[in-house]
N, C-alpha and C positions, 0 to 999 in steps of 0.2 A: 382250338387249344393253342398258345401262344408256348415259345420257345421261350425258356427260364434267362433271364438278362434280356429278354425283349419287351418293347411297350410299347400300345396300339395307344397309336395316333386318336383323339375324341371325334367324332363327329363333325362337322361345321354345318351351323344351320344356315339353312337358303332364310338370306335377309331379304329377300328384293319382295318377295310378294309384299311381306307387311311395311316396307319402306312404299311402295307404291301403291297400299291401300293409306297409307297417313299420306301421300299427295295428294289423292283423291279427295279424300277428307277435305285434308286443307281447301283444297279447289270448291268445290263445292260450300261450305263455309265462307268463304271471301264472296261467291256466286251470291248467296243469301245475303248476307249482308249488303252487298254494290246493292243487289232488288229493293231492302226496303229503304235501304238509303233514296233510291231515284225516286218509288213510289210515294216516298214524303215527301220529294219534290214537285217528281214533273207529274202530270194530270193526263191520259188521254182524251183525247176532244175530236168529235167525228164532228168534221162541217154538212151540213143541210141548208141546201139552197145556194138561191147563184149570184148571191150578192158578192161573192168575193173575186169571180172569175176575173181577170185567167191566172189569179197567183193561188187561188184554191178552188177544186172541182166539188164540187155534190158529192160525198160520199169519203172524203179524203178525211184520212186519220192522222191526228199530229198530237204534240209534246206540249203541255204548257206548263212555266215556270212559275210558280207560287210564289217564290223568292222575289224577285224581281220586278223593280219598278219600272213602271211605264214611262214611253220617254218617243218624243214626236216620231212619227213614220214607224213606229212598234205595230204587232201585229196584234191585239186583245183580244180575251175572255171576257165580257160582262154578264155578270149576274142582275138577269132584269126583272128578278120575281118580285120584288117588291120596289120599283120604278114606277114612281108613281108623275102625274105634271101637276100642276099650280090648285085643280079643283081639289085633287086627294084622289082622282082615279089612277088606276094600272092605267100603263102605257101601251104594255102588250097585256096579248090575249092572255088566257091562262095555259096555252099548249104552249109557251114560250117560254123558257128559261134561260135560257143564254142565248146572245149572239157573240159574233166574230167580225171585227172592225180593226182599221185601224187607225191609229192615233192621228189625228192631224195638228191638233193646235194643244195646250197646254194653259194650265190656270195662268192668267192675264196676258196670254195673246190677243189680238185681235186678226178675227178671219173674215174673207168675205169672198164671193167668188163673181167674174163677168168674162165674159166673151168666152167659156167655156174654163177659163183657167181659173184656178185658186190662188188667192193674194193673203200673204202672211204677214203680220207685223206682232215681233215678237216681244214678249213683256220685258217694259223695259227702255225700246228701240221707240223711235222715230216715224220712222222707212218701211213701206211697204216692200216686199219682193216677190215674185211670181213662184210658186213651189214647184221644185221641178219631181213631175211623179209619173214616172216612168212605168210604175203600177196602173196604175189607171185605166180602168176599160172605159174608153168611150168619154165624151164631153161633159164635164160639171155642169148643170142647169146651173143659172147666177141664184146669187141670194146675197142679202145684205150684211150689213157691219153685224159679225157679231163679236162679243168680248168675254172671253171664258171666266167663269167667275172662280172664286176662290174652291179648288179642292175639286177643280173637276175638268172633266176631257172632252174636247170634239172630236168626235167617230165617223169617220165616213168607210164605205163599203169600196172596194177596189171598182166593182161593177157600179160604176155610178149613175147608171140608167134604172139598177133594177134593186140598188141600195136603202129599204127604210133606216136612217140612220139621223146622228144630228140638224140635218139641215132640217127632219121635222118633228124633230121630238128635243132636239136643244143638247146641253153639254150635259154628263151624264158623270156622276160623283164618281171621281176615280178608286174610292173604298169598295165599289162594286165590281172594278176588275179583280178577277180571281187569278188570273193567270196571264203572260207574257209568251208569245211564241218564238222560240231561238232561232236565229238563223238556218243552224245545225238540222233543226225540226224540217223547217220548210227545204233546205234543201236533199233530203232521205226522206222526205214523205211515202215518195214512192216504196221504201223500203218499211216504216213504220205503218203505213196502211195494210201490204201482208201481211205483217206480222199479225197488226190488233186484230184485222178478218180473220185471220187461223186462228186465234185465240177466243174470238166469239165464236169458230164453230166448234171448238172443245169444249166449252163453257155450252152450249146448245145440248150438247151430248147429252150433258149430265142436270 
C-alpha cells in the first residue's frame, strides 16, 4: 500500500533478451540467404584420379564457379556425357561424367609440344613461345600442330604422364565446361575438403 501523494515508479522491461533474439534472427537470415546465394553459384566437385597431381590429390574437394568464363591456365569442370569424336561415339566410357583439366590453349590458338615443353602461339600472333607451367608433373610427350577451332578448349591434365586429355581426344566445346575453379578454392582445399567429408558423413546418417 503506497503513501497518499506518492507514485510508484512502472516496471522497465528487460529489452536485451528480445533485442538479442532479433540479432539472432537477423544472423541467421543473412546465413540463409549468403548459402543459397553461393549454392547457385559455386558447385562441389571431389576430384578422382591422379591426373591432376600434384595441384590436386585423389579425393580433394573443391569450389567450381558457374559464372565464369574459362580463360588459358584456368582450372575446368567438363561435362563429357555426351562428348562424342568424328564417328558419333562417346569418348568416354559411361562411368564418366566429368573431368578436371586445365585450360591450355583457347579458340584459334595454335599448340604443339617437343622436347617435353609446350609451345603456344596465340590467335592472332605470329610467334611461338614456350608456356611456362610451373604446374606440370613431369615431361609433356610431343605432339603436333594443333589449332583450336572455333568455340572450343585444349585440356591438359597437370600429371601429364597419367593425363587422358586433349592430346588424345582433341579440343573439347567450351559450352561443356560447367564450372571454373577460383584460386581461392585451390588455395583452402584443404579446408573445403573437411568441410564437404563432414558433410557427406551427415548426409550418410540420414
Amino acid at each position: 500500500m503506497t503513501r497518499p501523494g506518492l507514485l510508484t515508479r512502472p516496471k522497465r522491461k528487460n529489452l536485451l533478451f528480445p533485442i538479442l533474439c532479433s540479432v539472432l534472427l537477423i544472423i541467421v537470415l543473412l546465413l540463409i540467404i549468403a548459402e543459397f546465394r553461393f549454392v547457385r553459384r559455386y558447385t562441389p566437385v571431389c576430384v578422382e584420379g591422379r591426373s591432376m597431381l600434384n595441384t590436386l590429390q585423389d579425393g580433394d574437394w573443391l569450389y567450381a564457379d558457374g559464372e565464369r568464363t574459362p580463360c588459358r591456365g584456368d582450372i575446368v569442370i567438363v561435362d563429357v556425357r555426351d562428348f562424342k569424336n568424328a564417328s558419333g561415339k562417346n569418348v568416354f566410357s559411361e562411368n564418366i561424367s566429368f573431368i578436371v583439366k586445365r585450360v591450355i590453349a583457347e579458340e584459334g590458338d595454335t599448340i604443339f609440344a617437343s622436347g617435353g615443353k609446350v609451345f603456344l602461339r596465340r590467335a592472332g600472333e605470329q610467334d611461338f613461345f614456350p608456356l611456362d607451367e610451373p604446374y606440370a608433373n613431369g615431361r609433356t610427350n610431343d605432339f603436333d600442330l594443333v589449332t583450336v577451332g572455333e568455340g572450343e578448349l585444349f585440356v591438359m591434365g597437370d600429371n601429364r604422364r597419367e593425363s587422358d586429355d586433349s592430346r588424345r581426344f582433341g579440343a573439347v566445346p567450351a559450352s561443356y565446361v560447367t564450372g571454373v575453379v577460383p584460386q581461392w578454392s585451390l588455395d583452402y582445399k584443404g579446408a573445403i575438403t573437411g568441410w564437404e567429408n563432414f558433410r557427406e558423413s551427415i548426409r550418410d546418417l540420414f
